[in-house]
Kinemage of the C-alpha trace (Angstrom):
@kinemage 1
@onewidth
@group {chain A} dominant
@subgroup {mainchain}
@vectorlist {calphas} color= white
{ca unk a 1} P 0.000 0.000 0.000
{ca unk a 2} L 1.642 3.651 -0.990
{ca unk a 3} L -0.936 6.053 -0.526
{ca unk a 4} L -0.859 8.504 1.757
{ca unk a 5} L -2.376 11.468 3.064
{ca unk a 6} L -1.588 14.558 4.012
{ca unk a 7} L -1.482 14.128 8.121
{ca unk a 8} L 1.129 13.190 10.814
{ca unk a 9} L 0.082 11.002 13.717
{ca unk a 10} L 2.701 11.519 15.851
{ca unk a 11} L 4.489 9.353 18.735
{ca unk a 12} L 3.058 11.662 21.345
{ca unk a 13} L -0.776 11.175 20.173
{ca unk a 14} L 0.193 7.529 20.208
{ca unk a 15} L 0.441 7.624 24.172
{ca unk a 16} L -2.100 10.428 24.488
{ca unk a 17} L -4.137 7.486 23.513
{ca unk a 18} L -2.705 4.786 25.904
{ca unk a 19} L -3.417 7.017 28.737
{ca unk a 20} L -6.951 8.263 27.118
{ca unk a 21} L -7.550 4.631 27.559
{ca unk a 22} L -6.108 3.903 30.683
{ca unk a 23} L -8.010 7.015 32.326
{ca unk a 24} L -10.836 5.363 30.576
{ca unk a 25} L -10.986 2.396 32.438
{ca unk a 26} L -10.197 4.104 35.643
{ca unk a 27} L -12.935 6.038 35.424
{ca unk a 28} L -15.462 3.081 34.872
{ca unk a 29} L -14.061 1.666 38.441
{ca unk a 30} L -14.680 5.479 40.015
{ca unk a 31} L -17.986 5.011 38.667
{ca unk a 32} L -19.046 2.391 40.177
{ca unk a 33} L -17.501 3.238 43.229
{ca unk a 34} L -19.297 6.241 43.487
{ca unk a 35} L -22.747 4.365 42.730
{ca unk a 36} L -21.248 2.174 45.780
{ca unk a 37} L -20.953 4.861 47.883
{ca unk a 38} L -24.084 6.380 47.806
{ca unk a 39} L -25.927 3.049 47.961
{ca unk a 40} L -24.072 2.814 51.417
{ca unk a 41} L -24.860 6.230 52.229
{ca unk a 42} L -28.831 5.718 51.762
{ca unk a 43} L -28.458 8.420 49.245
{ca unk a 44} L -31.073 7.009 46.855
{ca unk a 45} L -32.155 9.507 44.434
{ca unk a 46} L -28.117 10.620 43.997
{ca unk a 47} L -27.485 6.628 43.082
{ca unk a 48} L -30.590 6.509 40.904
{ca unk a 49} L -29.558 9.860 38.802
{ca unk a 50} L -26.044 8.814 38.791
{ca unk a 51} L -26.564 5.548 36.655
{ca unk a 52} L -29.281 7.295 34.780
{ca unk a 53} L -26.376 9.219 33.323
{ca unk a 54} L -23.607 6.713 33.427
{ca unk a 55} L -26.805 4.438 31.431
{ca unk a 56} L -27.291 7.463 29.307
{ca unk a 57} L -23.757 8.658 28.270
{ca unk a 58} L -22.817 5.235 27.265
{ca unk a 59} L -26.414 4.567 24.960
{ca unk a 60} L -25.416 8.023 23.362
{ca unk a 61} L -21.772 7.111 22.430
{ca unk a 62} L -22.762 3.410 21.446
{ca unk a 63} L -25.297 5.320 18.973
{ca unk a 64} L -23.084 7.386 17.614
{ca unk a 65} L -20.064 5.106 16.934
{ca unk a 66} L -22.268 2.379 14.906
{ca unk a 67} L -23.357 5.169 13.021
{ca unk a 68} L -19.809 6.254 12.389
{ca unk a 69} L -19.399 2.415 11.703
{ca unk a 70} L -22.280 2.402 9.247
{ca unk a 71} L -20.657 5.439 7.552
{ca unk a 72} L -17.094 4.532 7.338
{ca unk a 73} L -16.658 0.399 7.124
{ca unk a 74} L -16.120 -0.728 4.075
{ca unk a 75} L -13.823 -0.039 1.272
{ca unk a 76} L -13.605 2.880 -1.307
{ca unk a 77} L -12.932 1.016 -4.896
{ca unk a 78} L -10.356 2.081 -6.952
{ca unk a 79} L -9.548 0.628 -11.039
{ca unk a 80} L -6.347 -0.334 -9.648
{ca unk a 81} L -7.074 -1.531 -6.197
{ca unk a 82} L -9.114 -1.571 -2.964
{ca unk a 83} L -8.615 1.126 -0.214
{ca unk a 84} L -9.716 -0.020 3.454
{ca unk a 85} L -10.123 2.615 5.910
{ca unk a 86} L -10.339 0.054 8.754
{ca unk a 87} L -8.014 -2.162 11.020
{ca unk a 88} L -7.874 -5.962 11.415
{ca unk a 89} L -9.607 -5.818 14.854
{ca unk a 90} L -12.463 -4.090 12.820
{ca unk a 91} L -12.770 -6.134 9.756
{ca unk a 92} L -12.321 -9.057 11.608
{ca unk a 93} L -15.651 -7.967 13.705
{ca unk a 94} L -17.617 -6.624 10.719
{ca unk a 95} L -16.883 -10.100 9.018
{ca unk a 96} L -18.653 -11.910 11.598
{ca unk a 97} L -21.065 -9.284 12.122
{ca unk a 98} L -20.219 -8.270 15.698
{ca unk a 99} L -20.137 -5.030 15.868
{ca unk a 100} L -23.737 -4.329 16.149
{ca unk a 101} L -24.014 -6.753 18.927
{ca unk a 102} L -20.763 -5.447 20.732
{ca unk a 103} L -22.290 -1.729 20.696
{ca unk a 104} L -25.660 -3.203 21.834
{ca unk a 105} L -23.544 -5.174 24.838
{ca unk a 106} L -21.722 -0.962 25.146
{ca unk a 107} L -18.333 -2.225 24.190
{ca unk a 108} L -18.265 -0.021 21.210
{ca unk a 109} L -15.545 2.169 22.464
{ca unk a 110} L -13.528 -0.415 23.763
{ca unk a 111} L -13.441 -2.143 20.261
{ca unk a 112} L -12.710 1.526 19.032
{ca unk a 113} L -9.496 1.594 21.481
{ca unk a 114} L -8.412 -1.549 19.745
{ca unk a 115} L -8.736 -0.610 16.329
{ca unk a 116} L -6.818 2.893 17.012
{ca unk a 117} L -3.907 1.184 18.921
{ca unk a 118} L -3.715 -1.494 16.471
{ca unk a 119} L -2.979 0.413 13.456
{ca unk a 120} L -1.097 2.739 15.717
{ca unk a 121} L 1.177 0.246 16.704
{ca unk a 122} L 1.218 -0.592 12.956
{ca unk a 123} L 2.623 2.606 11.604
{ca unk a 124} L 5.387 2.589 14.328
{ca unk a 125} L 6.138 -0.409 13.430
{ca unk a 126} L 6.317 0.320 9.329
{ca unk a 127} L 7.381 3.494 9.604
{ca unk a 128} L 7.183 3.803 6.107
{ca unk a 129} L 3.678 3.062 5.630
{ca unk a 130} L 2.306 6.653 5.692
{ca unk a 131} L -1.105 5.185 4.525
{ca unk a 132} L -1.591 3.651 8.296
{ca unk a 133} L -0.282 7.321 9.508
{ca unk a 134} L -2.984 9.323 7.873
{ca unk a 135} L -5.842 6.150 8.452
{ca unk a 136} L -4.792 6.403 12.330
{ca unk a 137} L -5.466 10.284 12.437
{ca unk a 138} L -8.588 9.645 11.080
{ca unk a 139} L -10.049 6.726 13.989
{ca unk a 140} L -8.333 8.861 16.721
{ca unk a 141} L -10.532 11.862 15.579
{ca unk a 142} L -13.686 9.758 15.930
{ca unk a 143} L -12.566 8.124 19.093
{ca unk a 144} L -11.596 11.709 20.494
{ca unk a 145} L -14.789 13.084 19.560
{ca unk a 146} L -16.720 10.299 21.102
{ca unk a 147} L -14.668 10.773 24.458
{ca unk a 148} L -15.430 14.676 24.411
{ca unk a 149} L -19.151 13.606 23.902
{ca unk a 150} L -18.786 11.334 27.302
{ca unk a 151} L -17.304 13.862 29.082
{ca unk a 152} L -20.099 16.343 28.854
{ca unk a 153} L -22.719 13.627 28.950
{ca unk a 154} L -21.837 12.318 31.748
{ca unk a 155} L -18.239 13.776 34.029
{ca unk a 156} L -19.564 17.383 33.575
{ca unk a 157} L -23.604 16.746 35.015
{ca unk a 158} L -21.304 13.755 37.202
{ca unk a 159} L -19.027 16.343 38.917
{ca unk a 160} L -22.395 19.071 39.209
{ca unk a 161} L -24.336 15.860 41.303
{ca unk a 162} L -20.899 15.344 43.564
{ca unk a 163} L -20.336 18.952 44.016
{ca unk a 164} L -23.955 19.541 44.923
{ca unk a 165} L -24.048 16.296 47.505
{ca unk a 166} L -20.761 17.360 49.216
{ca unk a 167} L -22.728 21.167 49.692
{ca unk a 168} L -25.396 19.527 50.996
{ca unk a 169} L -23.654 17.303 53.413
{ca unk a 170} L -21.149 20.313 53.995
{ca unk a 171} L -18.493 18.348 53.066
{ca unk a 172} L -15.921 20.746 52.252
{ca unk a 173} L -12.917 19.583 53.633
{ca unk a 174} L -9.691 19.640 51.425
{ca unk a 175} L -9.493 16.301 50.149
{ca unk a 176} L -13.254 17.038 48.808
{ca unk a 177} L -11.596 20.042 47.262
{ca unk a 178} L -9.203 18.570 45.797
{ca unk a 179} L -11.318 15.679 44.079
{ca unk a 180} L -13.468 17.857 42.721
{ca unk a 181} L -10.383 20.226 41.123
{ca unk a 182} L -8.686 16.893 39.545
{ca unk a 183} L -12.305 15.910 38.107
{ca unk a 184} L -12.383 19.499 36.341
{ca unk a 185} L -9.001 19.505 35.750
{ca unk a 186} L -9.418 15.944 33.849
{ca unk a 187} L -13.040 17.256 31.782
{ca unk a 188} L -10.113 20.326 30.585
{ca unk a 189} L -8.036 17.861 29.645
{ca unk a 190} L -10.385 16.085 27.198
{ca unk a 191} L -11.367 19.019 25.801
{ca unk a 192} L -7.552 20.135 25.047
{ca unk a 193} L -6.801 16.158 24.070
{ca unk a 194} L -9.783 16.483 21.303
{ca unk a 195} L -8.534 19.609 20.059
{ca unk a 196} L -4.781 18.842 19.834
{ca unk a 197} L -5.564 15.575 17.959
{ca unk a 198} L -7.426 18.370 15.545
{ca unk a 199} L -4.008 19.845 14.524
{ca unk a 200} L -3.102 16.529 12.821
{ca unk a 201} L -4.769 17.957 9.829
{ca unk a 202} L -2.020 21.070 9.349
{ca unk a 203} L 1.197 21.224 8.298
{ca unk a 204} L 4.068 20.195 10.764
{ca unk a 205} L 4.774 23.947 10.636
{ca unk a 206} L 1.166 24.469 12.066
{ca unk a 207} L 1.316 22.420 14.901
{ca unk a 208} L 0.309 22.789 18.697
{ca unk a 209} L 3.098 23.534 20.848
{ca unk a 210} L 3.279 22.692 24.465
{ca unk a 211} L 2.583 26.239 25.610
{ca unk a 212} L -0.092 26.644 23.827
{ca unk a 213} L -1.497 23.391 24.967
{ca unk a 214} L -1.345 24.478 28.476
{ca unk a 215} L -2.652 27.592 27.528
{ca unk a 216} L -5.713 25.830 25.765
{ca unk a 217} L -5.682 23.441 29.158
{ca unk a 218} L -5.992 26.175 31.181
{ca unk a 219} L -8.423 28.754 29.981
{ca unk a 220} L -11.010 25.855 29.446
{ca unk a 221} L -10.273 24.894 33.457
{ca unk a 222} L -10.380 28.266 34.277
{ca unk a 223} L -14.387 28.347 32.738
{ca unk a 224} L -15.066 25.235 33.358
{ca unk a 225} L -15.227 25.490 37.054
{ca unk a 226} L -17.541 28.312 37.850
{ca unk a 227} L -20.096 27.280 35.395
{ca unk a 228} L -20.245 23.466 37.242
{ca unk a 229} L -20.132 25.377 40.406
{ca unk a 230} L -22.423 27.329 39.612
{ca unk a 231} L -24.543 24.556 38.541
{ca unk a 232} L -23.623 23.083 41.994
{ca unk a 233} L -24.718 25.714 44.184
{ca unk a 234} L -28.327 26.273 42.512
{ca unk a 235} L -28.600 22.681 42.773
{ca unk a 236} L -28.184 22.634 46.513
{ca unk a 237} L -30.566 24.919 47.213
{ca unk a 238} L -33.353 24.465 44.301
{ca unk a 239} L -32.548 20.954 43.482
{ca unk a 240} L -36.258 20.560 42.183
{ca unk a 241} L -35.562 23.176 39.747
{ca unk a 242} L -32.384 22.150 37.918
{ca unk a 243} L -34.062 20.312 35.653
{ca unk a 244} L -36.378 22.813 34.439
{ca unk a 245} L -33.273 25.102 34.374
{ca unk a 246} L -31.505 22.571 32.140
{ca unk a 247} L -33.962 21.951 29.656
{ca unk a 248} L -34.904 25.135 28.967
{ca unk a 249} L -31.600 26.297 28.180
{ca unk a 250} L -30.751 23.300 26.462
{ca unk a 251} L -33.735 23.635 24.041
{ca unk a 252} L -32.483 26.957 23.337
{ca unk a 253} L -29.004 25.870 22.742
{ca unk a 254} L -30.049 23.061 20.369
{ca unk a 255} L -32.088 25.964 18.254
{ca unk a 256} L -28.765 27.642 18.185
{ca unk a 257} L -26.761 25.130 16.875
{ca unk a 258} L -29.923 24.122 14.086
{ca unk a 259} L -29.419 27.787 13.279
{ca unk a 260} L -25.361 27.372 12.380
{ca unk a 261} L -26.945 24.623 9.572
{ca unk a 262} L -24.735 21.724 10.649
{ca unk a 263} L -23.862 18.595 8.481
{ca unk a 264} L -22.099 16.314 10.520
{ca unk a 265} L -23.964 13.575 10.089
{ca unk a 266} L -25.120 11.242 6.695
{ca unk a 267} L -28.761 11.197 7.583
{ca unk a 268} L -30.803 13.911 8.452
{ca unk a 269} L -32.662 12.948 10.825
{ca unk a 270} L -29.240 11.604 13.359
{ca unk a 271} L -28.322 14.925 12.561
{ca unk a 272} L -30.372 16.002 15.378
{ca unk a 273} L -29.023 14.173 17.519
{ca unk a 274} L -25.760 15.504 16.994
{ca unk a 275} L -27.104 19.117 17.527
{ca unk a 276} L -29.066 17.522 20.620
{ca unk a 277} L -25.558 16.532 21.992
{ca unk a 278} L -24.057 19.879 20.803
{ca unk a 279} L -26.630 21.505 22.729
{ca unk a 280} L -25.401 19.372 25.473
{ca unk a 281} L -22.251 20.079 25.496
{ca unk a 282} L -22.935 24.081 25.199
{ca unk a 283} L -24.687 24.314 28.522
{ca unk a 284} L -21.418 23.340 30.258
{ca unk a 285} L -18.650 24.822 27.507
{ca unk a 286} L -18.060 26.084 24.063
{ca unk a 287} L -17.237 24.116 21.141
{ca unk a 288} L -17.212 25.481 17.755
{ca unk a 289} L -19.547 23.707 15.018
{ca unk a 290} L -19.426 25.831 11.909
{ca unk a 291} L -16.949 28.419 9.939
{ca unk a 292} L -18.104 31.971 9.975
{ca unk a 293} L -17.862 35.022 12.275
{ca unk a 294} L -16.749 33.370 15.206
{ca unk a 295} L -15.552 36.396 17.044
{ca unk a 296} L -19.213 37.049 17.238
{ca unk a 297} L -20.338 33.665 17.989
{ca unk a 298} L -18.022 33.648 20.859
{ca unk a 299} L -19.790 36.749 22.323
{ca unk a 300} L -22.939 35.959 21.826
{ca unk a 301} L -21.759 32.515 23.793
{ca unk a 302} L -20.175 33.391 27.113
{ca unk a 303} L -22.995 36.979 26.899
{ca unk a 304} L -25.654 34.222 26.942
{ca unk a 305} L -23.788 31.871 29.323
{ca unk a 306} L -22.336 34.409 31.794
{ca unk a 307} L -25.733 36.428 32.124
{ca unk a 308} L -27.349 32.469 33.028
{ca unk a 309} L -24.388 31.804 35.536
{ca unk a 310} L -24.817 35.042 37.071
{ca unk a 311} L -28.296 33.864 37.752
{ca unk a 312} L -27.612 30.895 39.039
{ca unk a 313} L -25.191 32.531 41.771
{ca unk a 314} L -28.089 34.846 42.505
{ca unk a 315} L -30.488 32.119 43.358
{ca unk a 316} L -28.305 30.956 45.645
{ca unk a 317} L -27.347 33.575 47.665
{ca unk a 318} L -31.104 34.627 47.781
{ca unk a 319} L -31.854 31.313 49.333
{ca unk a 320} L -28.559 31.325 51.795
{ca unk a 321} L -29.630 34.617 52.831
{ca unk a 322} L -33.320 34.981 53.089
{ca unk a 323} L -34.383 31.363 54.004
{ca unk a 324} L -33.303 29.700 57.452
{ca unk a 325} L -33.743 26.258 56.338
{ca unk a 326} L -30.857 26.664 53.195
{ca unk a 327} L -27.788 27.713 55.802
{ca unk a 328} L -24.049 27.071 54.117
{ca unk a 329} L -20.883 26.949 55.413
{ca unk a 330} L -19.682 28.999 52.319
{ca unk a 331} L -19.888 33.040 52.307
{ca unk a 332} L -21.765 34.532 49.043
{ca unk a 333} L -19.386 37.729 49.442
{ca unk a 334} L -16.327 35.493 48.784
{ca unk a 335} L -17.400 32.399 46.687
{ca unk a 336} L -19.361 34.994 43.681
{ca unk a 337} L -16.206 37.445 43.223
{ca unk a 338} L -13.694 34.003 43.015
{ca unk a 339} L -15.916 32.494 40.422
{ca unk a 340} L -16.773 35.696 38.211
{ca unk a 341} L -13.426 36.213 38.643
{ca unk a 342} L -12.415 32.586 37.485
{ca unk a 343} L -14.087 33.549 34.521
{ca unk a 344} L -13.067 36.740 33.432
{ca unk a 345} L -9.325 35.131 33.718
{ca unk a 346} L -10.413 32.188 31.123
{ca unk a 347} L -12.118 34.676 28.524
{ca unk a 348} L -8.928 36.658 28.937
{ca unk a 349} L -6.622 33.668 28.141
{ca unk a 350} L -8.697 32.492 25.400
{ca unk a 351} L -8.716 35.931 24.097
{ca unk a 352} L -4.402 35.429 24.287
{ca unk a 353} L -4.414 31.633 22.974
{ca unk a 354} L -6.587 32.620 19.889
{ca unk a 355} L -4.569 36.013 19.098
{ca unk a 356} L -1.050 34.067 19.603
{ca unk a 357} L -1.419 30.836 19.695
{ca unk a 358} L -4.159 29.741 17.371
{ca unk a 359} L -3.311 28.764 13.614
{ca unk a 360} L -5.989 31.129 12.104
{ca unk a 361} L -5.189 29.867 8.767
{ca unk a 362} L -7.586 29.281 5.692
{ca unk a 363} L -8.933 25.933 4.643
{ca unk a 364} L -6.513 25.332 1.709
{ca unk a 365} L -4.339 24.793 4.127
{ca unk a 366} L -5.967 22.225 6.320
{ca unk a 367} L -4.998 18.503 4.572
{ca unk a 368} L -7.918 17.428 2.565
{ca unk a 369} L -9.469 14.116 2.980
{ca unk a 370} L -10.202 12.574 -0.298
{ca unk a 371} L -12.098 10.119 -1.378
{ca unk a 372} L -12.312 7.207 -4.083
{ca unk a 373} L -9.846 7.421 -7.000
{ca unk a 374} L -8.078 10.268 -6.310
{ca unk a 375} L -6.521 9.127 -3.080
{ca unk a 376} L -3.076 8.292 -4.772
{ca unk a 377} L -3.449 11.297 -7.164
{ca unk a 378} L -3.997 13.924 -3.977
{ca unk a 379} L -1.351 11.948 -2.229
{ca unk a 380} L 0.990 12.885 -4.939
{ca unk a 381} L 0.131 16.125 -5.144
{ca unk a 382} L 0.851 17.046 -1.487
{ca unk a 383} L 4.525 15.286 -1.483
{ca unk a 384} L 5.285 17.403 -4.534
{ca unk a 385} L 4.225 20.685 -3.572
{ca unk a 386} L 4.021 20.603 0.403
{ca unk a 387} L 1.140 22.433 0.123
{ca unk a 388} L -2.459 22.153 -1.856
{ca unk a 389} L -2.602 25.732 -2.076
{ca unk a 390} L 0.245 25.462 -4.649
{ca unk a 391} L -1.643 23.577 -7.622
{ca unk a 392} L -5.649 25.113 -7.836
{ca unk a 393} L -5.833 22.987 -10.924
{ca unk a 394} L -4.722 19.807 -9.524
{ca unk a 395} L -6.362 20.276 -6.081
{ca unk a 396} L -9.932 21.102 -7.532
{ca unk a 397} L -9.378 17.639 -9.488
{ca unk a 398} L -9.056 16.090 -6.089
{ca unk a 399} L -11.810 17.466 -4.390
{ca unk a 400} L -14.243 16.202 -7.600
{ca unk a 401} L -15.936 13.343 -5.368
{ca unk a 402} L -17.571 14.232 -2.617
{ca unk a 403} L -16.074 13.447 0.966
{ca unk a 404} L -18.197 11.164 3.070
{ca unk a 405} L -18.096 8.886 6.630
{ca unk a 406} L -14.882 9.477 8.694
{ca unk a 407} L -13.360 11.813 6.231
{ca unk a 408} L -16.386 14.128 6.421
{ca unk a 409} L -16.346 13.975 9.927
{ca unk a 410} L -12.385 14.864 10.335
{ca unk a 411} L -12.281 17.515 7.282
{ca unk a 412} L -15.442 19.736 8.517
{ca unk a 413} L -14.525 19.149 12.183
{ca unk a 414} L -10.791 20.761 11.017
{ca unk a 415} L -12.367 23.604 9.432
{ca unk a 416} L -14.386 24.700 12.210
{ca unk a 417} L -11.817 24.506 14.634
{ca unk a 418} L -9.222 26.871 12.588
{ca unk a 419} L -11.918 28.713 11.843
């Protein structure tokens, strides 16, 4: 096999993965210590909402990676010869038609994990196989994207219900704390993991630096934590009314992202369910779905999302102050100025990472997927000129076929995010 395309998958992504899936696994056993824990604790309705959404999370990714299976198994035909843009561990369980039964048993991801580290392993291995390189970019963005879906399905709305419990209980001691810092610090982390993995499609002269990467890590901490805690504190005084809270916004987010005309998905209709999860992922943080004016999107964002976190803090130091019954051991006058403080530092260092640090480059210059026959021919393009901005002609030859499955995905994905 000597196509290739246009992407680097680094050593480094490589064991970002290992550890993706070792933190993976790690926090399956946290989970069901924690459902443990509150069974123990005769904390009921906190056990029955917690597997709710460790049920739900794992339903929603299972749904979206046979999807993504649906979309992308198979083999793109060429006159010469056939193109697979799956691994052994994959073929061998679409041959005996397991994977719909795996997903339905939620061991989709897991069989994900092995297909990504298998043809991982492969490329370092045959380090002159680019084709595996540029495949392996391509499963790690799907696996990365299903990951960030699980973390604000289910660690985000996961860390709100143990915040909110340890309020209630007036648990605050500094181990508490300190849980609760290395569970935001670890949703931060996903985001930053799915959004390094993006800069596989640029140029090696493109890519993310390890300042930057903090600085990416640390302004979506820094926001992060004083919309959960703000979640946290309404919840502990108006628990009956977070729900109500969350839907309402969340219908309004999903509007917004129907409004930005998404196509991320083959079928219409699924498509919904990817703004549904979009929507989802808004209420907690930002994450970019289309190109245009996103200086403008952005403020129209944290506006929207301060204004409703402001309200949430004002809820709850109505009912610390003017109702007996809701006493807490935390004081309003310091805990509002640390949070809208908190976030006024992570608008400013997203403001810095995106003026410095961000490749604000045009889409000719992210590496196109491409499909079918012109694979080879695109291939050959980009090793001659280092860039597809550098033959129009010969690029707009590439790009006749239309991009589909995983390469749609990775491609529009890309473009938002340089954007």
């Amino acid at each position: 096999m000597e196509e290739s395309f246009p992407f680097k998958y680094s050593l480094l992504e490589y064991l970002f993965t290992l550890v993706g899936l070792l933190l993976f696994l790690l926090d399956i056993a946290l989970d069901i210590w924690t459902v443990v824990s509150f069974y123990q604790d005769e904390a009921y309705v906190y056990m029955a909402v917690m597997i709710f959404l460790l049920l739900g999370s794992s339903v929603l990714l299972q749904v979206f990676s046979w999807l993504w299976y649906s979309d992308s198994l198979g083999e793109f035909e060429t006159k010469v010869e056939k193109t697979k843009l799956e691994t052994k561990v994959e073929e061998f369980a679409n041959r005996h038609k397991l994977i719909k039964p795996l997903h339905v048993l939620q061991f989709g991801l897991y069989l994900r994990y092995a297909g990504v580290i298998e043809i991982s392993t492969t490329r370092f291995l045959q380090k002159t196989n680019s084709f595996t390189e540029g495949v392996a970019v391509y499963l790690n963005h799907d696996l990365q994207m299903l990951r960030l879906f699980e973390t604000f399905s289910e660690s985000a709305p996961q860390l709100t219900l143990m915040m909110c419990r340890a309020l209630q209980r007036e648990d605050l001691e500094l181990i508490t704390g300190l849980k609760i810092l290395s569970s935001a610090a670890s949703i931060a982390f996903t985001v930053a993991l799915y959004h390094r993995s993006m800069r596989s499609f640029l140029q090696e002269k493109l890519k993310m630096s390890w300042i930057s990467t903090g600085i990416y890590f640390l302004w979506n901490l820094l926001l992060i934590i004083p919309r959960v805690t703000a979640l946290a504190l309404f919840c502990s005084v108006l628990p009956c009314y977070i729900i109500a809270h969350f839907l309402s916004l969340w219908m309004l987010l999903v509007l917004g992202v129907w409004s930005q005309k998404t196509d991320h998905m083959e079928s219409p209709g699924w498509e919904w369910l990817y703004r549904a999860t979009v929507g989802l992922i808004w209420y907690f943080s930002w994450f970019n779905v289309s190109t245009g004016n996103m200086k403008l999107k952005n403020i129209l964002y944290y506006g929207v999302m301060g204004l409703d976190t402001v309200m949430l803090l004002g809820f709850w130091c109505w009912k610390v102050f003017e109702y007996t019954g809701c006493r807490s051991s935390l004081n309003p006058y310091t805990v509002i100025p640390i949070l809208i403080g908190l976030y006024i530092v992570g608008i400013l260092l997203k403001m810095i990472y995106y003026r410095w640090f961000h490749p604000n480059c045009d889409e000719q210059k992210i590496a196109k997927p491409i499909e079918q026959q012109n694979i080879r021919q695109a291939a050959a393009i980009y090793m001659e000129t280092d860039s597809l901005e550098s033959s129009p002609e010969a690029v707009a030859v590439t790009l006749a076929q239309p991009v589909t499955g995983v390469l749609k995905r990775g491609r529009n994905m890309a473009a938002n995010f340089y954007n």
